[in-house]
C-alpha positions as CSV (number, residue, x, y, z in Angstrom):
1,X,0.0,0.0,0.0
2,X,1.4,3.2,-0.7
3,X,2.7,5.4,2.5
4,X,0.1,9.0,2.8
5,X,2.9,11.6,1.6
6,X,0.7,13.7,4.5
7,X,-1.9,13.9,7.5
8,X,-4.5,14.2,4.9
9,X,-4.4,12.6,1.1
10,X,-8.2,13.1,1.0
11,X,-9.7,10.1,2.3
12,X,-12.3,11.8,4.5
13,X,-12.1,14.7,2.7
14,X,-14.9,15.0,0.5
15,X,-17.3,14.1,3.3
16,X,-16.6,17.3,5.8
17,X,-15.6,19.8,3.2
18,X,-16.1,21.8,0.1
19,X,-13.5,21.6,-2.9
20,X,-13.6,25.1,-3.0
21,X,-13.5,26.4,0.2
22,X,-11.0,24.1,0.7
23,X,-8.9,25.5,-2.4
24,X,-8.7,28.8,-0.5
25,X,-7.8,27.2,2.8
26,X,-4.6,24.9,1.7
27,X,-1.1,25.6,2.4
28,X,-0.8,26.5,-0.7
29,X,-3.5,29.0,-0.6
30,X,-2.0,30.2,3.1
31,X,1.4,30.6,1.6
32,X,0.6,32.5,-1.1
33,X,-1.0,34.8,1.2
34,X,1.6,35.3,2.6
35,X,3.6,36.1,-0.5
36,X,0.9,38.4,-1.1
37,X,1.3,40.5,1.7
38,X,4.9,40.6,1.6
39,X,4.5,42.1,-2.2
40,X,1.8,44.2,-1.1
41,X,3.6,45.7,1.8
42,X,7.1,46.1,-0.4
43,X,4.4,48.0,-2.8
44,X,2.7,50.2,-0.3
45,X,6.1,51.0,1.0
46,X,7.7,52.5,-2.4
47,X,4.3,54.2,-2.7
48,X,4.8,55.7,0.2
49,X,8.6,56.7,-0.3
50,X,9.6,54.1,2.5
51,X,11.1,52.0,0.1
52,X,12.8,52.4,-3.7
53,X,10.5,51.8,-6.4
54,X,13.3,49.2,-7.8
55,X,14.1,47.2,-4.6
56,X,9.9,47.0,-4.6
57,X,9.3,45.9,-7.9
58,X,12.4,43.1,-7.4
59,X,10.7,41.7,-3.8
60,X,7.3,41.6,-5.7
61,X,8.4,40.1,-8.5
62,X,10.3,37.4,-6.4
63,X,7.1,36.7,-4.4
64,X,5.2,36.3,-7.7
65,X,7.7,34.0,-9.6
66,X,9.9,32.1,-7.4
67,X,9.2,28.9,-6.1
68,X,9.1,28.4,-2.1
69,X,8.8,24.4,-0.9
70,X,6.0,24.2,1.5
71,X,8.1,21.4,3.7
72,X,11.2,23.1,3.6
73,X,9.4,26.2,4.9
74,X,7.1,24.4,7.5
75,X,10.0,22.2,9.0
76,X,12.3,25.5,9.1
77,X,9.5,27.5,10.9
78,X,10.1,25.0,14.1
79,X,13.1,26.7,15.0
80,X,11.4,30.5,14.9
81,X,7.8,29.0,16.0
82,X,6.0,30.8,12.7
83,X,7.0,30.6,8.7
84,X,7.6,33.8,8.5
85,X,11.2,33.8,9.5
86,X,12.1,31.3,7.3
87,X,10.1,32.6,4.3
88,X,11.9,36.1,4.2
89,X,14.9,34.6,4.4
90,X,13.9,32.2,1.5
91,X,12.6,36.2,0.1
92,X,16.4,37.4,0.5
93,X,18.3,34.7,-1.0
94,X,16.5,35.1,-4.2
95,X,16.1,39.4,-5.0
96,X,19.0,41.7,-5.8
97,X,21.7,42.8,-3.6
98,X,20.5,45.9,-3.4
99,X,16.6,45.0,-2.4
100,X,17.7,42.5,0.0
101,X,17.5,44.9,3.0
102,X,13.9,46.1,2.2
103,X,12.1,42.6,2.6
104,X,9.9,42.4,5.4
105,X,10.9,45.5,6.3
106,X,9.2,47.5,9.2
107,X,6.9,44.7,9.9
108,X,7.3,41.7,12.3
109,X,6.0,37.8,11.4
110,X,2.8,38.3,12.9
111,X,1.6,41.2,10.6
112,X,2.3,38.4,7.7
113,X,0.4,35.7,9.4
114,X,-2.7,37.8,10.3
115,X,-3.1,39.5,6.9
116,X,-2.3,36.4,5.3
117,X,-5.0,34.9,7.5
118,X,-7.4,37.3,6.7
119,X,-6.9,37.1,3.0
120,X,-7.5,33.4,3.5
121,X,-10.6,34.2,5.6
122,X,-12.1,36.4,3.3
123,X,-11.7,34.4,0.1
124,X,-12.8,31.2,1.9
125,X,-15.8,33.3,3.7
126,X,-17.0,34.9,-0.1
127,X,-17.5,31.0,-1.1
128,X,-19.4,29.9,2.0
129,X,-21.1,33.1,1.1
130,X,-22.1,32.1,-2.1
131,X,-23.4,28.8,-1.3
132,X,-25.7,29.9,1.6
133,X,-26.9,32.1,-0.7
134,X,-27.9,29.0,-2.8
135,X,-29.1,27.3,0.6
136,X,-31.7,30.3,1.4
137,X,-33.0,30.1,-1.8
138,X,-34.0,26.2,-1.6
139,X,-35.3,26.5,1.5
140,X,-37.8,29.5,-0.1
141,X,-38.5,27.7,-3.2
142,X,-39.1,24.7,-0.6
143,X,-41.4,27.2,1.7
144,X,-43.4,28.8,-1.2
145,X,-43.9,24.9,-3.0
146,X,-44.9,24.2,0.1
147,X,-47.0,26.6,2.0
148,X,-49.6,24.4,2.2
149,X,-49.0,20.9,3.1
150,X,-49.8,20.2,6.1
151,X,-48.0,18.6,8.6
152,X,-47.7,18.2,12.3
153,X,-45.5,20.1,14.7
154,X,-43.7,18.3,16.9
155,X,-42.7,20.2,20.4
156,X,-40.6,17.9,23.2
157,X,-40.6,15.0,20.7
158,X,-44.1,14.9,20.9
159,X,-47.4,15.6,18.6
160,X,-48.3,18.9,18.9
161,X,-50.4,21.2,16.2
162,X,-51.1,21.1,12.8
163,X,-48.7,23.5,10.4
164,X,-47.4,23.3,7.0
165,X,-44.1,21.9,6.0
166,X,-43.8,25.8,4.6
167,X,-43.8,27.1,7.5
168,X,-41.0,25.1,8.6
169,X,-38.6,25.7,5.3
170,X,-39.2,29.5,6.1
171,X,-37.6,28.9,9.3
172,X,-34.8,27.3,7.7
173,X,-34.4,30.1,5.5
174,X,-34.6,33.0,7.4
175,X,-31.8,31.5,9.9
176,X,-29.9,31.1,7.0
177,X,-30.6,34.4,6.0
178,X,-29.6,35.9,9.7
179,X,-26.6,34.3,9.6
180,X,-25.2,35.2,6.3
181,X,-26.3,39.0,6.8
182,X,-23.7,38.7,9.9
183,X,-21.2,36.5,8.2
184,X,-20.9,39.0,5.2
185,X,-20.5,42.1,7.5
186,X,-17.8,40.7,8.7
187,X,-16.1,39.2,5.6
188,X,-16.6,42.9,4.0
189,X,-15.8,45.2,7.0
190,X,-14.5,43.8,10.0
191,X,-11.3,41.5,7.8
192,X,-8.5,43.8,8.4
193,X,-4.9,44.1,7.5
194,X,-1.9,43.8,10.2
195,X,0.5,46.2,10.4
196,X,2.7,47.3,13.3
197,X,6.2,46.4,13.7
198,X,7.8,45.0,16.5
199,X,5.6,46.2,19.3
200,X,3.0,48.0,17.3
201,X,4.2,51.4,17.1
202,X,4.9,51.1,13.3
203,X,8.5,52.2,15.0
204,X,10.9,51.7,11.6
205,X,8.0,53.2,9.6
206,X,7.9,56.8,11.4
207,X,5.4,59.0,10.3
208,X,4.7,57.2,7.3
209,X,2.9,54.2,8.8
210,X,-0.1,54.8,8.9
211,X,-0.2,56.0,5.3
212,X,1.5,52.7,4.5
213,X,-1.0,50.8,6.4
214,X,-3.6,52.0,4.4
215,X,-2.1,51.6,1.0
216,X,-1.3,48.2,1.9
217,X,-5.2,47.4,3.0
218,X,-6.0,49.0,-0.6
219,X,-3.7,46.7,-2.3
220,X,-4.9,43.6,-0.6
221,X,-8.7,44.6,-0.6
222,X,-9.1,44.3,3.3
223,X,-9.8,47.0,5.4
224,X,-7.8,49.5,7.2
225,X,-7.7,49.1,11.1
226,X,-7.6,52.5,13.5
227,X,-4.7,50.8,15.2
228,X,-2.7,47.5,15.3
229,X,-4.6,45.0,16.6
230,X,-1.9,42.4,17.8
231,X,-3.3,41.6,20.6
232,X,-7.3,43.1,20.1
233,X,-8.8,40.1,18.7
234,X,-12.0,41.0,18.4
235,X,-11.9,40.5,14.4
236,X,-11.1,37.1,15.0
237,X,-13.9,36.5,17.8
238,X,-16.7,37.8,15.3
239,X,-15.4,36.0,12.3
240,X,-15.5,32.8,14.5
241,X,-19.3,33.9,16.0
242,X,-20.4,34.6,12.5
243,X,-19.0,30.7,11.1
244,X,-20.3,29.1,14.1
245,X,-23.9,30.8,13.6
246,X,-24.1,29.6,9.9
247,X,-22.8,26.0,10.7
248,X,-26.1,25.8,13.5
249,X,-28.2,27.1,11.2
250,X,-27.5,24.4,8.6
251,X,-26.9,22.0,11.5
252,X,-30.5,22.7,12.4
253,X,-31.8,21.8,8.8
254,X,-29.8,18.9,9.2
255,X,-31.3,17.8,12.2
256,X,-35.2,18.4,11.4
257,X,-34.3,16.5,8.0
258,X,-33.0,13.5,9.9
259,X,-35.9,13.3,11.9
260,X,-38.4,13.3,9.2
261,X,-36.6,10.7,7.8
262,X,-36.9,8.6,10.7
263,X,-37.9,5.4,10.1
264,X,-42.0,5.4,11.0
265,X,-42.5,9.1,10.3
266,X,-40.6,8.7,6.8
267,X,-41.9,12.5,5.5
268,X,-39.1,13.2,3.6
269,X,-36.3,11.5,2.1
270,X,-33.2,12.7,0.4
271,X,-32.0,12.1,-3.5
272,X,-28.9,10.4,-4.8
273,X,-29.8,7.7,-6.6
274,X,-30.3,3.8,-4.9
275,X,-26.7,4.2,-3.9
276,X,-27.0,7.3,-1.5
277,X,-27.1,6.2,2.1
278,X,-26.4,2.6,1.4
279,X,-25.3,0.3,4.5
280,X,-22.3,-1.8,4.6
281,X,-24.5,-4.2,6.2
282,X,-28.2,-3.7,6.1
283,X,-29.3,-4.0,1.9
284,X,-32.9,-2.2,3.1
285,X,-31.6,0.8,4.9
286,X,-31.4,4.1,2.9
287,X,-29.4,6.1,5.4
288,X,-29.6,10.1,5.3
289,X,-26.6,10.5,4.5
290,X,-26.5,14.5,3.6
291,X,-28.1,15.2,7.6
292,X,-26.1,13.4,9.3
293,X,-23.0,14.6,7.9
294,X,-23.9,18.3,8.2
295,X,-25.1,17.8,11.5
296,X,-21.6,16.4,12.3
297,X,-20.1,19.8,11.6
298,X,-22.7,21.0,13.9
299,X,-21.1,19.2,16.7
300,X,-17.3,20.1,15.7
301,X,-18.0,23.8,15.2
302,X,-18.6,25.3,18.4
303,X,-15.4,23.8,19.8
304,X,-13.5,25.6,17.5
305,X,-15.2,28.7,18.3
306,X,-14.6,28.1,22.4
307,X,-10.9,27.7,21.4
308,X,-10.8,30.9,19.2
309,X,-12.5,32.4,22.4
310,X,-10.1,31.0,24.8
311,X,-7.4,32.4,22.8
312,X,-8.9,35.8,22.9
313,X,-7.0,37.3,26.0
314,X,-3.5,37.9,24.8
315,X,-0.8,39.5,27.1
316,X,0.4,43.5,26.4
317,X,1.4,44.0,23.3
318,X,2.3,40.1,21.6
319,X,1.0,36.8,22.7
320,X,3.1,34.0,23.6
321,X,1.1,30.9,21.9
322,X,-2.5,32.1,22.3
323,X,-1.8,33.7,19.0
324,X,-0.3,30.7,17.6
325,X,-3.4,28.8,19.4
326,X,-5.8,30.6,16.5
327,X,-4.0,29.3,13.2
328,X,-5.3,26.3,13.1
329,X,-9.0,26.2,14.9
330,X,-9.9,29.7,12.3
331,X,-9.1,27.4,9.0
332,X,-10.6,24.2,10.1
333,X,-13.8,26.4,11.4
334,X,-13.8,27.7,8.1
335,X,-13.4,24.4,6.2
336,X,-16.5,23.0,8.6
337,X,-18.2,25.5,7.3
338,X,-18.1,25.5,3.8
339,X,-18.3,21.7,3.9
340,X,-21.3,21.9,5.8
341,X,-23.3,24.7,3.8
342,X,-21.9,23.3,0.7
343,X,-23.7,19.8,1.6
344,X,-26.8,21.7,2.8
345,X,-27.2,22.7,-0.4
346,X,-26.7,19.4,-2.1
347,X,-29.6,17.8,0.4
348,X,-32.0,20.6,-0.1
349,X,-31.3,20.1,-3.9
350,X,-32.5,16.9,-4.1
351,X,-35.2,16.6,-1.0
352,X,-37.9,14.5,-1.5
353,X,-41.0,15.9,0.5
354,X,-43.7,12.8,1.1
355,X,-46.9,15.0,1.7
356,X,-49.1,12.3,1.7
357,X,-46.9,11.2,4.8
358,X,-47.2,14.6,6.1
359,X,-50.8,14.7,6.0
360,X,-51.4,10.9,6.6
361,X,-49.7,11.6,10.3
362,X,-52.4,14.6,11.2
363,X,-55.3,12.4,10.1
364,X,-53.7,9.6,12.5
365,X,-53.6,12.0,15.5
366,X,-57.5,11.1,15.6
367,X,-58.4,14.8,15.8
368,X,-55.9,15.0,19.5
369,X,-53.7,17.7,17.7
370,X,-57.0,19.8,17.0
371,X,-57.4,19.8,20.9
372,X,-56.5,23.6,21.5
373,X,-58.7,24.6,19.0
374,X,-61.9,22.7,20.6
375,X,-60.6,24.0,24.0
376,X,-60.8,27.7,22.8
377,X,-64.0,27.2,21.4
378,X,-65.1,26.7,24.8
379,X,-63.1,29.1,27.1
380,X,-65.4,32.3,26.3
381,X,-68.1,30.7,28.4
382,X,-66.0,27.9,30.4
383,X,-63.0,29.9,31.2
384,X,-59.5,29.0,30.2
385,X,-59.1,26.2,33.6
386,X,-62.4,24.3,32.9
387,X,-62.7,24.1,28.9
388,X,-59.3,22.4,29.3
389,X,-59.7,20.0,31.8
390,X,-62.8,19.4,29.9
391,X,-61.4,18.8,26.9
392,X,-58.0,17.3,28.2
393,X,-61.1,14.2,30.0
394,X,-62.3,14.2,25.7
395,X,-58.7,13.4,25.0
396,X,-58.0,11.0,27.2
397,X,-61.3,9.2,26.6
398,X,-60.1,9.2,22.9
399,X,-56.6,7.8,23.7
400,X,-57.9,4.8,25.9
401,X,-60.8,3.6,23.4
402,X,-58.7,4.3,20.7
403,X,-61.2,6.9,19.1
404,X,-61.7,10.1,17.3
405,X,-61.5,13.1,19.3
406,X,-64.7,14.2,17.2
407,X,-66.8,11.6,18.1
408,X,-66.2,11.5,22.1
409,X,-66.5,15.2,21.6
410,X,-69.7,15.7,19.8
411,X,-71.1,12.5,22.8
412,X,-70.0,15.1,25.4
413,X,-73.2,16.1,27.0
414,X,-71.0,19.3,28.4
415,X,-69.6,20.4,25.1
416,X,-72.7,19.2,23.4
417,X,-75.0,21.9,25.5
418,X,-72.4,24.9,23.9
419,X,-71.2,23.7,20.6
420,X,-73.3,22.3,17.8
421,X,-71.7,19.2,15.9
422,X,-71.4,21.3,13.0
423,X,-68.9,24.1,15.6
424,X,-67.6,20.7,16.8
425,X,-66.3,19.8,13.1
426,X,-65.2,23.5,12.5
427,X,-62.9,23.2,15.6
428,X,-61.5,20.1,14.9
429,X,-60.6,20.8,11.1
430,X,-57.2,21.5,10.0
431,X,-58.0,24.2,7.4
432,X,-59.1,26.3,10.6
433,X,-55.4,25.7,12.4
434,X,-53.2,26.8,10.1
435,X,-53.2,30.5,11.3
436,X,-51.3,33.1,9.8
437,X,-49.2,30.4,7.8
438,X,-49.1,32.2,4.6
439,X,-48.3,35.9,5.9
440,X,-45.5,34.2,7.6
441,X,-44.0,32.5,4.6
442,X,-44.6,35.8,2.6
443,X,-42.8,37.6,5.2
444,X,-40.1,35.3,5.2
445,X,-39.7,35.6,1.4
446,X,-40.2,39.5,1.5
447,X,-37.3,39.4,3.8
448,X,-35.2,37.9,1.7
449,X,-36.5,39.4,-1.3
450,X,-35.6,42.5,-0.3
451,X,-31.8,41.8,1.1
């Protein structure tokens, strides 16, 4: 068998991620961030007559062109902790003589790593983005398809009320919605650049600093903080609240999908072909596959975001390894993401919603789920206490002889001295329990609409 050349040679892979998130999120991608930003800041630097235009122009044009190995670099960074260090002097060996002295210069290995990071961040975040855009809009194509087939609320795990499975996919979408309005704030105004020398003061820079700072921010297309944020880390704490919102929002879709496809409720089932969901052992099982996968992201993701947390708190003005804590927890967060949304998507795509399971379940209730409507027929001339009891003794009448709550209603000589059998019908039909189902879906859709 041949020896994995790494941790990862995609074996589990394409079940927790999305090829294109993770295309922004490799070492490869990180790396040439980070040749990015030392370009970018050799750039902003001649712009702002820090550096000579030719010594610039020679440092970007080495970060562009030359070729940097990604082990060489990684097992070098041991020695300095970060792979900055060895990068710029990998940077060095290759430009002129006379541009060697301006690489790196007036910045310190964690402005690298935290633009590059950012970068990363916001390219990674634009395609999660993107595909929760394409989540919201199945679950509104699924809500307006939908709006009325009726189906039974479940609260506690138990029977509850009629409501449509509309209703339920506007849920879903405005979530997604929520989330994404937050995640994009943040991948548009909150990603910013790093740039403060050794202790923040922009100290080799002088009074140019800050004008470097923000031609560098222009150059990279991130945003220009008021002041170093070495050790503020507040950017990093929202990005991380923002991912771990969208992952339980989708984690929630997973998990109500799952349930309906529960063996004995069986309301909806996902696509694929006869092969999706397939057991290694069981030839009748038809697993759902999609859920459970995104719903595994829903349990990895808010550890991740307790870690970036817990790293959060970083002594004076550089951390000693809560920084370093952050690397790796903000790009796997991100990968969990876009895996999960990206799957979302795929299970939404293809959802098969049984309605006559849907419906077949509220006819088997036997009228029970109808129960608050009967009691609030009564309560004007009961009172709220005694139409309940009363019609809590119907239900229980109905559960024991196995009956219609309609027919031990309409035998009731209590209810039968207030309500007709024709009100008794009225209060027990579906159509009537529904409420405001379709103002909500519109207003769900409006919402949306209007974004």
């Amino acid at each position: 068998m041949k020896q994995p050349s790494s941790r990862s040679d995609g074996l589990l892979d394409a079940l927790f991620t999305s090829p294109q998130v993770e295309q922004e999120l490799s070492d490869a991608a990180l790396l040439g961030a980070m040749l990015e930003v030392e370009a970018a800041l050799a750039q902003a630097e001649a712009d702002a007559g820090v550096v000579p235009g030719a010594a610039a122009a020679a440092i970007s044009s080495a970060c562009v062109n030359a070729s940097f190995d990604l082990a060489e670099l990684g097992a070098a960074a041991v020695d300095s902790g970060n792979p900055v260090v060895p990068l710029v002097r990998a940077i060095v060996a290759v430009v002129p003589e006379s541009a060697k002295a301006w690489v790196h210069h007036g910045a310190t290995s964690q402005d690298v790593v935290d633009s590059a990071l950012m970068l990363v961040a916001h390219r990674a975040g634009e395609v999660v983005l993107r595909d929760a855009s394409a989540v919201a809009a199945l679950c509104g194509e699924l809500a307006d398809r939908h709006r009325d087939s009726v189906m039974l609320a479940r609260t506690l795990g138990q029977a509850a009320a009629p409501t449509t499975f509309g209703v339920k996919a506007a849920g879903w979408l405005v979530a997604v919605d929520s989330v994404a309005v937050r995640l994009r704030d943040v991948v548009e105004s909150r990603l910013a650049v790093q740039l403060g020398g050794a202790a923040g003061t922009l100290g080799v820079l002088g009074d140019a600093g800050p004008r470097v700072v923000r031609l560098l921010a222009e150059r990279l297309g991130l945003q220009a903080p008021v002041l170093p944020w070495h050790t503020d880390r507040q950017r990093i704490l929202e990005l991380a609240g923002a991912l771990g919102g969208v992952v339980a929002a989708v984690g929630k879709i997973g998990l109500d999908v799952e349930l309906l496809a529960q063996t004995g409720i069986d309301e909806v089932r996902e696509g694929g072909g006869p092969s999706h969901g397939g057991s290694s052992a069981m030839p009748h099982k038809q697993n759902p596959v999609d859920s459970v996968l995104v719903r595994s992201a829903a349990y990895r993701a808010p550890g991740l975001v307790a870690t970036l947390f817990a790293t959060a708190q970083q002594e004076h003005e550089r951390a000693a390894g809560a920084w370093h804590a952050e690397w790796q927890p903000l790009r796997s967060l991100l990968s969990i993401a876009g895996g999960a949304v990206a799957r979302t998507s795929v299970m939404l795509a293809g959802l098969d919603v049984r309605t006559d399971r849907m419906r077949s379940a509220v006819e088997a209730a036997g009228g029970l789920v109808m129960a608050e409507h009967l009691a609030a027929k009564l309560m004007p001339v009961l009172g709220r206490s005694a139409a309940q009891a009363l019609v809590g003794e119907c239900c229980a009448r109905a559960v024991e002889q196995s009956r219609d709550l309609r027919d031990v209603a309409k035998e009731n000589s209590e209810i039968g001295q207030l309500l007709s059998a024709a009100e008794v019908d009225e209060a027990l039909d579906v159509g009537t329990a529904l409420g405001a189902v379709h103002a909500l879906i519109d207003a769900a859709l409006a919402r949306v609409e209007a974004r």
